[in-house]
LODOLUM-901588 format. One record per residue (C-alpha): x, y, z; chain; residue number from 0. Coordinates in steps of 0.25 Angstrom, whole numbers, plus 5000, padded with zeros to 4 digits. Layout:
N
+------+-------+------+----+-----+
! east ! north !   up ! ch !   i !
+------+-------+------+----+-----+
!    X !     Y !    Z !  A ! NUM !
...
+------+-------+------+----+-----+
//
This chain:
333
+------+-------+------+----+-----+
! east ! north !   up ! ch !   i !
+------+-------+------+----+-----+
! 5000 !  5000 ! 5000 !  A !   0 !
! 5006 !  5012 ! 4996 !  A !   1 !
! 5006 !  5023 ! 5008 !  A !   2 !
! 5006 !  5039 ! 5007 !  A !   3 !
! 5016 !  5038 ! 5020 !  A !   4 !
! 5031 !  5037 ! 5017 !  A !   5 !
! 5042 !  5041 ! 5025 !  A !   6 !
! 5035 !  5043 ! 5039 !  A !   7 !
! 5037 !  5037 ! 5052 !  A !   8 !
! 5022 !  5031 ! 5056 !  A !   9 !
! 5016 !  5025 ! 5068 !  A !  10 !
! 5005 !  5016 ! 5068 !  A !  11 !
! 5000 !  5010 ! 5080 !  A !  12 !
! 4994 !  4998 ! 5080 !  A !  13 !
! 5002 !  4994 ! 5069 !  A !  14 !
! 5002 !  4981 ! 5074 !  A !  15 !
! 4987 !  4981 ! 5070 !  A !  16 !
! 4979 !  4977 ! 5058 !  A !  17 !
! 4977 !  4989 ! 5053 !  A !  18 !
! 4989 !  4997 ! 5059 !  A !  19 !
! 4997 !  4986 ! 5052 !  A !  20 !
! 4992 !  4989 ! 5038 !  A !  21 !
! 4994 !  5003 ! 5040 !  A !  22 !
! 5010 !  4999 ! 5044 !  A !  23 !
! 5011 !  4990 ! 5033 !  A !  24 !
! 5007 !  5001 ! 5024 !  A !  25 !
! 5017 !  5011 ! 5031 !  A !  26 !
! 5028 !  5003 ! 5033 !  A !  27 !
! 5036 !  5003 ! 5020 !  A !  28 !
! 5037 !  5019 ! 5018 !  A !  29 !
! 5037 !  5024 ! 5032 !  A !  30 !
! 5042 !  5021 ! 5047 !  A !  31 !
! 5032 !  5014 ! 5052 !  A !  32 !
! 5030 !  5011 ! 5069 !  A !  33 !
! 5020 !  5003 ! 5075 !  A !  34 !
! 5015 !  5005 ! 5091 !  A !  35 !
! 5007 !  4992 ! 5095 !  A !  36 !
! 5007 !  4985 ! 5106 !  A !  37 !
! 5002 !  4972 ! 5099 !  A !  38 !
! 4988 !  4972 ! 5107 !  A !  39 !
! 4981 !  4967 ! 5094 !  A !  40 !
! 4993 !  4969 ! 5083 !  A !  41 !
! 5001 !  4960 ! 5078 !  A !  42 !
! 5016 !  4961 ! 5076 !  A !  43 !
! 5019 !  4954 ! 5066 !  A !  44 !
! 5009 !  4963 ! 5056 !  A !  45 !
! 5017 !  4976 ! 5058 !  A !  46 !
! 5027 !  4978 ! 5045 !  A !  47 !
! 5042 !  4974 ! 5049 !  A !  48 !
! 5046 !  4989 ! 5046 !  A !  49 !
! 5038 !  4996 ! 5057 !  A !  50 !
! 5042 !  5000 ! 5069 !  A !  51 !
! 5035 !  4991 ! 5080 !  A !  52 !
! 5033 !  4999 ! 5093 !  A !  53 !
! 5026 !  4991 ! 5102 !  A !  54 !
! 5019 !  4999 ! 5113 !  A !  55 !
! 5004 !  5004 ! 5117 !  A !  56 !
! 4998 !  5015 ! 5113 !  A !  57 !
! 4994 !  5018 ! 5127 !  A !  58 !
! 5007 !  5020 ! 5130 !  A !  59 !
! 5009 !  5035 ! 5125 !  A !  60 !
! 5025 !  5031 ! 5126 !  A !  61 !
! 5023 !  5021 ! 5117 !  A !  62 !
! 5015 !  5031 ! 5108 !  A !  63 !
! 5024 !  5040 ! 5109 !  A !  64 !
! 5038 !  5029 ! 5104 !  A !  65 !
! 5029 !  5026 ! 5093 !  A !  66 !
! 5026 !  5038 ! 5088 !  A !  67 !
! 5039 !  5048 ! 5089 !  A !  68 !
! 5041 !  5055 ! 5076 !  A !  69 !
! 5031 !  5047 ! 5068 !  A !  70 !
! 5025 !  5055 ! 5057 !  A !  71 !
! 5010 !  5048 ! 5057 !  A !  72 !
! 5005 !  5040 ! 5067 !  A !  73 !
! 4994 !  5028 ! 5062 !  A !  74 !
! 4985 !  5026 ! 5077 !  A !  75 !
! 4979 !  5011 ! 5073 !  A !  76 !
! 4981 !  5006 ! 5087 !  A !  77 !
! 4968 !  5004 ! 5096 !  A !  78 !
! 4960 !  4994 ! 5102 !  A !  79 !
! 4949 !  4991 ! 5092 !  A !  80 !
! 4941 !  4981 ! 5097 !  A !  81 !
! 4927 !  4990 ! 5100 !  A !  82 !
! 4923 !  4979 ! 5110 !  A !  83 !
! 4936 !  4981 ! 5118 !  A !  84 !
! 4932 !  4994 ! 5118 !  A !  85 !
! 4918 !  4991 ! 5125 !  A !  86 !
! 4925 !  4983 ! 5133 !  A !  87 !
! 4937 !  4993 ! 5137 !  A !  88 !
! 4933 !  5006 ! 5135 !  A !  89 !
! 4946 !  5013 ! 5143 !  A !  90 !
! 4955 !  5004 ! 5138 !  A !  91 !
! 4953 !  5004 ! 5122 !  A !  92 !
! 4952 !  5019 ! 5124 !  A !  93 !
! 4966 !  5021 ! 5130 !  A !  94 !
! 4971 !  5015 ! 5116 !  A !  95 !
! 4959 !  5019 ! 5107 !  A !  96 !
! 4959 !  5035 ! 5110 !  A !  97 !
! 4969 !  5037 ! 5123 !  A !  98 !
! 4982 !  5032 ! 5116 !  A !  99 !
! 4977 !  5038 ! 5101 !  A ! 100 !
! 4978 !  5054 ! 5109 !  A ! 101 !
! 4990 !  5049 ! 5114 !  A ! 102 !
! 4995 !  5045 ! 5100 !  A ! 103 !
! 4990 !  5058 ! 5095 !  A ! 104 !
! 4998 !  5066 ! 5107 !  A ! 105 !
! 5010 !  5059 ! 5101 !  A ! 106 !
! 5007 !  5063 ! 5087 !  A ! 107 !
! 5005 !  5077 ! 5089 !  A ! 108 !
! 5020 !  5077 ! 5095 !  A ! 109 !
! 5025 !  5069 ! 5083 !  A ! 110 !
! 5017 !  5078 ! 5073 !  A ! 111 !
! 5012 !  5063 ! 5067 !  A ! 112 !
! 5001 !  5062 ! 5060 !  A ! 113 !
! 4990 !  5052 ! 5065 !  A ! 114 !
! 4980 !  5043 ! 5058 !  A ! 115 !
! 4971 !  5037 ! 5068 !  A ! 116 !
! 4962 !  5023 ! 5066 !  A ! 117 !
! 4948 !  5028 ! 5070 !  A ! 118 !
! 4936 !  5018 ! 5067 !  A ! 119 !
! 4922 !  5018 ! 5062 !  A ! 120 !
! 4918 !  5014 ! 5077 !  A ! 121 !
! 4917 !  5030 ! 5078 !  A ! 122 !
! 4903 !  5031 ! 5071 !  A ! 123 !
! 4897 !  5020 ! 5078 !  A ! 124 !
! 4882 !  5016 ! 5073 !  A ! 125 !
! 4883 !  5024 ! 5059 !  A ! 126 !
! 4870 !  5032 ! 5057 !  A ! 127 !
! 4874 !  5031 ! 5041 !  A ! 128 !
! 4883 !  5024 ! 5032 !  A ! 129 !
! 4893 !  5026 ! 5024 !  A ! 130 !
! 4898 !  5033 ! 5037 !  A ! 131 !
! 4906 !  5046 ! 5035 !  A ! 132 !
! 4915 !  5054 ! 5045 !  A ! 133 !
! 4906 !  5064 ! 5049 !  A ! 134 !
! 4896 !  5052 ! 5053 !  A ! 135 !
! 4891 !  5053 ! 5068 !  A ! 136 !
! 4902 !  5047 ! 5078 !  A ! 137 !
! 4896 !  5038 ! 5089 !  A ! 138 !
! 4903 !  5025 ! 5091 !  A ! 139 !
! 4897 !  5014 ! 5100 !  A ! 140 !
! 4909 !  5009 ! 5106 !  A ! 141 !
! 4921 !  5014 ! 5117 !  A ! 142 !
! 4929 !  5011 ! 5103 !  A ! 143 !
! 4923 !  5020 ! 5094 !  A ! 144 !
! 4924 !  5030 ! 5105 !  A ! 145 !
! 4939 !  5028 ! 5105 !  A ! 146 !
! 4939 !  5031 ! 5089 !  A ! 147 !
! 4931 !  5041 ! 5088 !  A ! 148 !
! 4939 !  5049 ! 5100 !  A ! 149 !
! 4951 !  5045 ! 5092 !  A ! 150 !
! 4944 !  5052 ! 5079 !  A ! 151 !
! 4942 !  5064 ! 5088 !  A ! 152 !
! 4956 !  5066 ! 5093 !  A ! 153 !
! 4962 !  5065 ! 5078 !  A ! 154 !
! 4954 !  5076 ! 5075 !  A ! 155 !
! 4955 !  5084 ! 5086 !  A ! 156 !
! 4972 !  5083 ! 5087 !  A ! 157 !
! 4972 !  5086 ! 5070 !  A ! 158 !
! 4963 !  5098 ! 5074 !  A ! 159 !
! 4970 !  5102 ! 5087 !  A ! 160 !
! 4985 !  5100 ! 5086 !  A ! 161 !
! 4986 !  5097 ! 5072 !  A ! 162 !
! 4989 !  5085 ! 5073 !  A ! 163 !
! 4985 !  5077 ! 5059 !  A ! 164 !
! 4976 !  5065 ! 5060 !  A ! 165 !
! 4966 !  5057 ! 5052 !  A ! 166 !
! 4958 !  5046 ! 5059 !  A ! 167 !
! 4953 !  5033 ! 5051 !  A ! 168 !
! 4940 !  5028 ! 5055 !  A ! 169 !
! 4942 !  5012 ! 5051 !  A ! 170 !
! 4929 !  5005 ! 5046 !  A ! 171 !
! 4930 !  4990 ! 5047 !  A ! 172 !
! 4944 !  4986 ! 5042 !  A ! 173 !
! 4949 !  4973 ! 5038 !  A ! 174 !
! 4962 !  4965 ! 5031 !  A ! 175 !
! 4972 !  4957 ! 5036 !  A ! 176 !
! 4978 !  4956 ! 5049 !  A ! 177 !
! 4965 !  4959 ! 5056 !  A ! 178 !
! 4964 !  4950 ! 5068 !  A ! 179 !
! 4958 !  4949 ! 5082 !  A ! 180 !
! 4943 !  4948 ! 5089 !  A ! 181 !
! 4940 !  4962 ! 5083 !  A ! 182 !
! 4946 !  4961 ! 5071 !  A ! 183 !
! 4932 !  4962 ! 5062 !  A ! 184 !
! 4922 !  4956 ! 5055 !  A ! 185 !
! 4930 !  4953 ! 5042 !  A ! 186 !
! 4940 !  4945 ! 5050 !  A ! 187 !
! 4929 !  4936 ! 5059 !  A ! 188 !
! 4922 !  4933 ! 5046 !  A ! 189 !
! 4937 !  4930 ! 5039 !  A ! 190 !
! 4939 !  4919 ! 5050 !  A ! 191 !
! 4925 !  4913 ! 5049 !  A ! 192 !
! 4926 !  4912 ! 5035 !  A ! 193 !
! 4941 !  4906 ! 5035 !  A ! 194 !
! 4935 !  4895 ! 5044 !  A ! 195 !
! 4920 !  4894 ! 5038 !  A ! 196 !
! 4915 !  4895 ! 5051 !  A ! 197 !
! 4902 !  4906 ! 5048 !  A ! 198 !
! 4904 !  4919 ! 5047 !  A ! 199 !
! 4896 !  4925 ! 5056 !  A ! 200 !
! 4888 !  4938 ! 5056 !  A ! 201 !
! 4883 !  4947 ! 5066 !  A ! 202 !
! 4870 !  4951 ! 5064 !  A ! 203 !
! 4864 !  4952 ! 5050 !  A ! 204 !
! 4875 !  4954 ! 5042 !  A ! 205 !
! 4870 !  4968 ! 5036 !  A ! 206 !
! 4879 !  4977 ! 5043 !  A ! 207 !
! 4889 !  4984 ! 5037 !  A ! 208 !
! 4904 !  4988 ! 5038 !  A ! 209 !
! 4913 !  4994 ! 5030 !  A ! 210 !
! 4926 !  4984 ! 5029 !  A ! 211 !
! 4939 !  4993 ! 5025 !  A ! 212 !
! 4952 !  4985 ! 5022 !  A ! 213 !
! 4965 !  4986 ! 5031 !  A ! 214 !
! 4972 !  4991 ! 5018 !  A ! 215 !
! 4962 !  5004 ! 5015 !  A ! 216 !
! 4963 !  5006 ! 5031 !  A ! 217 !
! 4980 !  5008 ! 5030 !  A ! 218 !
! 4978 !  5017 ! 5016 !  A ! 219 !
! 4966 !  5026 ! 5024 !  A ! 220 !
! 4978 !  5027 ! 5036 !  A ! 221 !
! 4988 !  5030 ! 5024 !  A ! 222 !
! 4980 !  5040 ! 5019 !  A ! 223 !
! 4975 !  5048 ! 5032 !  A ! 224 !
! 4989 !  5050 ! 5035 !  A ! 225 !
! 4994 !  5059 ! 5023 !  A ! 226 !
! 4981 !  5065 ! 5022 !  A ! 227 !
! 4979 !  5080 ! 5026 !  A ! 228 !
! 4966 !  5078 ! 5029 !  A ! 229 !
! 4970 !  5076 ! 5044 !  A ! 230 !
! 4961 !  5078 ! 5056 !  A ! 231 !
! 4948 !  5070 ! 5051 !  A ! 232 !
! 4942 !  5055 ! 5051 !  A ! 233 !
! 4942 !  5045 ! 5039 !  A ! 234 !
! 4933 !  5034 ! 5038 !  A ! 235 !
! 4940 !  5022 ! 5032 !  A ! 236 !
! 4933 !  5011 ! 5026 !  A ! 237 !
! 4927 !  5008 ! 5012 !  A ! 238 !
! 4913 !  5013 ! 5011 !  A ! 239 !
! 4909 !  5001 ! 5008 !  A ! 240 !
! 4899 !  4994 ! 5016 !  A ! 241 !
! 4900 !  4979 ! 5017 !  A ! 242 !
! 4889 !  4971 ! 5026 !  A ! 243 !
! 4892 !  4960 ! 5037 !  A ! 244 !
! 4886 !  4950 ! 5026 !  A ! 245 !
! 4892 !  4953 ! 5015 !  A ! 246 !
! 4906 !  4954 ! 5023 !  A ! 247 !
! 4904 !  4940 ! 5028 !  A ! 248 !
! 4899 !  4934 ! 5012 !  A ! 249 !
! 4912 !  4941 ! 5006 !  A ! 250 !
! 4920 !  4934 ! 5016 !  A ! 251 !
! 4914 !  4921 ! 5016 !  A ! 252 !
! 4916 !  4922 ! 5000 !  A ! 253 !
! 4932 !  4926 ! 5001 !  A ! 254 !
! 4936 !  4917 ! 5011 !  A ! 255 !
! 4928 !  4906 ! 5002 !  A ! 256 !
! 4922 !  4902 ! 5015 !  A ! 257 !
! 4909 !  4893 ! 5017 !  A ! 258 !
! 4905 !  4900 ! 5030 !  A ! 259 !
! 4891 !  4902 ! 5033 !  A ! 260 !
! 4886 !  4916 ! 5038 !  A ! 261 !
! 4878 !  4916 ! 5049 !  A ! 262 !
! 4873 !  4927 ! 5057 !  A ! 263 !
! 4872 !  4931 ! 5072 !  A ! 264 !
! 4868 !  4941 ! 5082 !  A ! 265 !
! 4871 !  4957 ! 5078 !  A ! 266 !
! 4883 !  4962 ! 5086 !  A ! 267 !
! 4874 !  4974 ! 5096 !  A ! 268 !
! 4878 !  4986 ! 5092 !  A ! 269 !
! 4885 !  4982 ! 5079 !  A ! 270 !
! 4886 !  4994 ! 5069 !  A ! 271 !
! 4876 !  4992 ! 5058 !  A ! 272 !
! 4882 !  4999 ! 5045 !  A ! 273 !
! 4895 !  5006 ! 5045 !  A ! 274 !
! 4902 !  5011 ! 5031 !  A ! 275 !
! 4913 !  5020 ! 5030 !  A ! 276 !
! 4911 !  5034 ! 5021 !  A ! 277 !
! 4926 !  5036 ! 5016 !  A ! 278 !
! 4924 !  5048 ! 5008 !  A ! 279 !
! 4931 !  5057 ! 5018 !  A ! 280 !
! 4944 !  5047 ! 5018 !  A ! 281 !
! 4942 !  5047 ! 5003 !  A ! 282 !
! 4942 !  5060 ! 5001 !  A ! 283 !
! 4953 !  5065 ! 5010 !  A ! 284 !
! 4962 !  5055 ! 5012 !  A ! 285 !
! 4961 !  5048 ! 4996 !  A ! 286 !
! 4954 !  5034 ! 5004 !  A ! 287 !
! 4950 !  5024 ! 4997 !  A ! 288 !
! 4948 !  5010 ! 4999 !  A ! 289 !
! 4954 !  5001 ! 4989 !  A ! 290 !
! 4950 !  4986 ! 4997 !  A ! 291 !
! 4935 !  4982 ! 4994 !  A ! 292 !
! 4931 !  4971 ! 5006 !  A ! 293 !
! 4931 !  4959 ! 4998 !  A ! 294 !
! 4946 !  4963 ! 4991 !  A ! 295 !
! 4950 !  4963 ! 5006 !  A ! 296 !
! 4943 !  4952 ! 5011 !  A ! 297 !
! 4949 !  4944 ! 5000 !  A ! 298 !
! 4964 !  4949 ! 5004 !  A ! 299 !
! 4961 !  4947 ! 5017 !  A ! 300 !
! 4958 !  4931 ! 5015 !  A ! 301 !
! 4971 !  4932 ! 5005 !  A ! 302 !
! 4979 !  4938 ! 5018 !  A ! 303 !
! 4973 !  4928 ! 5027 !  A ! 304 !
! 4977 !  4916 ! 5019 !  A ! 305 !
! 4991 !  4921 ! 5016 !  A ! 306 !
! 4994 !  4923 ! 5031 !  A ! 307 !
! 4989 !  4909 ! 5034 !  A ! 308 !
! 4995 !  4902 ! 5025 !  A ! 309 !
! 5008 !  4908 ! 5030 !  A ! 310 !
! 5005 !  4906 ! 5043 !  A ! 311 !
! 5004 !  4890 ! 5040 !  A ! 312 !
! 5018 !  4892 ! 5033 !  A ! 313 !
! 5024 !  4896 ! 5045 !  A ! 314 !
! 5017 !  4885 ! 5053 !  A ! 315 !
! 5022 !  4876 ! 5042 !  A ! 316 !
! 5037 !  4881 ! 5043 !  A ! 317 !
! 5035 !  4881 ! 5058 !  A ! 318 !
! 5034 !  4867 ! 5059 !  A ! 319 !
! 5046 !  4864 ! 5050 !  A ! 320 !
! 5056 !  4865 ! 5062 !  A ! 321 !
! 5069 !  4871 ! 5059 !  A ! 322 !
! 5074 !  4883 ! 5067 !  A ! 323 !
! 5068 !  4897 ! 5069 !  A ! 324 !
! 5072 !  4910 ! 5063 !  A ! 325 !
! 5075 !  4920 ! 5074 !  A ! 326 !
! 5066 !  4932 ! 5072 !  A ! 327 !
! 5072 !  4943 ! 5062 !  A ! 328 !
! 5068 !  4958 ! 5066 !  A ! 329 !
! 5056 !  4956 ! 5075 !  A ! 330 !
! 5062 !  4967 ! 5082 !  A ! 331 !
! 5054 !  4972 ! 5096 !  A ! 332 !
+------+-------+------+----+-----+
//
């Protein structure tokens, strides 16, 4: 993927991540790339052997600042996602939801280091109307969105009060490879229970929509809000295209050429009905465009999943070969 940034030292945090670790693939081969996780839910071995790994919390402000000394942007992916464990742990997602983000932002008004912030769809809540724009009415229904939409708040208002250039990037529902663990999404339970033609199984009618944006458009929408001079404002990222539950779980049964059944259950309570993403504004400003339709990336994402498998059973196979092993090369700390 070819990246607007060159020559830059870059922070992502969380780049241990799904998305963070995209973002530092794309950024990697051009620029000086560190990465702050403290590997709660990322996975070492994603992060591109170029970056700087600096392994701390982001509740740390010591931490923060290491990471972040005479970096010229900053990309702030780290956070607890889960919007359960936010129902759960209100006080304690928020200390690393929106607490450390104005720590991060402190630091980057030192630096002079521009910061793109992952925001979420979770900020509007039950959508009154879809497509959903920017200007749409704010009422999340969960501690996490709170968080989010706090977050939203404070990029503007340190862009507006010290100058300090920000964009924040409300995610719709994102997807691809390396996506993993209990909250990790619709595509990826439907993925497993289709691998294993055990049924794929809906909650609820199967009517609801989503809006289901590949991990790849994700890092270019990143790329883009962070040489944009449309600073101090929020951007929808997603596709525009509605997709229901249903027909999510038909295109899957159909690329993994699985002979699972779908079956229905309960609703999930308070579950979002519709929820669609109106890009115009990240069209128009930051040039934004999703080039990944959902079945291209479902299709990729099976391709990937074999591929890694199958190497996996290569290394099992050559495992059991005996023989002595290698001493590690370059792990470094």
């Amino acid at each position: 993927m070819e990246t607007p940034l060159a020559g830059n030292t870059v922070l992502v945090t969380g780049g241990a991540g799904f998305i963070g670790s995209h973002l530092v693939d794309a950024l990697a081969p051009d620029n000086e790339v560190r990465v702050l996780d403290n590997f709660s839910n990322g996975t070492r071995e994603h992060v591109h052997e170029e970056a700087t790994v600096i392994d701390g919390d982001l509740r740390n402000p010591m931490d923060i600042q290491r990471a972040a000394r005479d970096v010229d942007v900053i990309f702030h992916q780290g956070a607890v996602v889960s919007v359960s464990e936010s129902v759960d742990a209100p006080r304690a997602t928020n200390e690393i939801n929106l607490e450390a983000t104005l720590d991060m932002f402190e630091q980057a008004r030192l630096e002079d280091a521009r910061v793109v912030v992952a925001s979420s769809a979770a900020v509007y809540g039950h959508p009154v109307e879809v497509p959903i724009t920017e200007s749409a009415r704010l009422e999340p229904t969960s501690p996490y969105g709170v968080q989010k939409l706090a977050l939203d708040h404070y990029a503007r208002l340190y862009n507006d009060l010290y100058g300090l250039e920000t964009v924040a990037l409300r995610y719709f529902n994102v997807y691809g490879p390396r996506q993993q663990g209990p909250y990790s999404g619709v595509i990826s339970t439907f993925l497993e229970q289709a691998r294993a033609d055990e049924p794929i199984t809906i909650e609820g009618d199967g009517e609801q929509t989503r809006d289901f944006v590949h991990v790849d458009d994700v890092v270019r929408a990143n790329l883009q809000a962070a040489t944009t001079d449309a600073v101090g404002t929020a951007y929808n990222v997603g596709t525009g295209t509605r997709t229901s539950i249903g027909e999510l779980a038909t295109l899957i049964r159909e690329v993994t050429d699985s002979s699972s059944r779908i079956v229905h259950r309960d609703p999930r309570t308070g579950d979002i009905r519709h929820s669609v993403a109106d890009i115009s504004r990240a069209g128009d400003r930051l040039g934004f465009e999703p080039l990944i339709d959902l079945e291209t990336g479902l299709r990729g994402l099976v391709s990937s999943s074999k591929r890694t498998t199958a190497a996996a059973g290569a290394d099992d196979d050559a495992a059991g070969q005996g023989g002595d092993t290698p001493e590690p090369v370059g792990t470094g700390e």
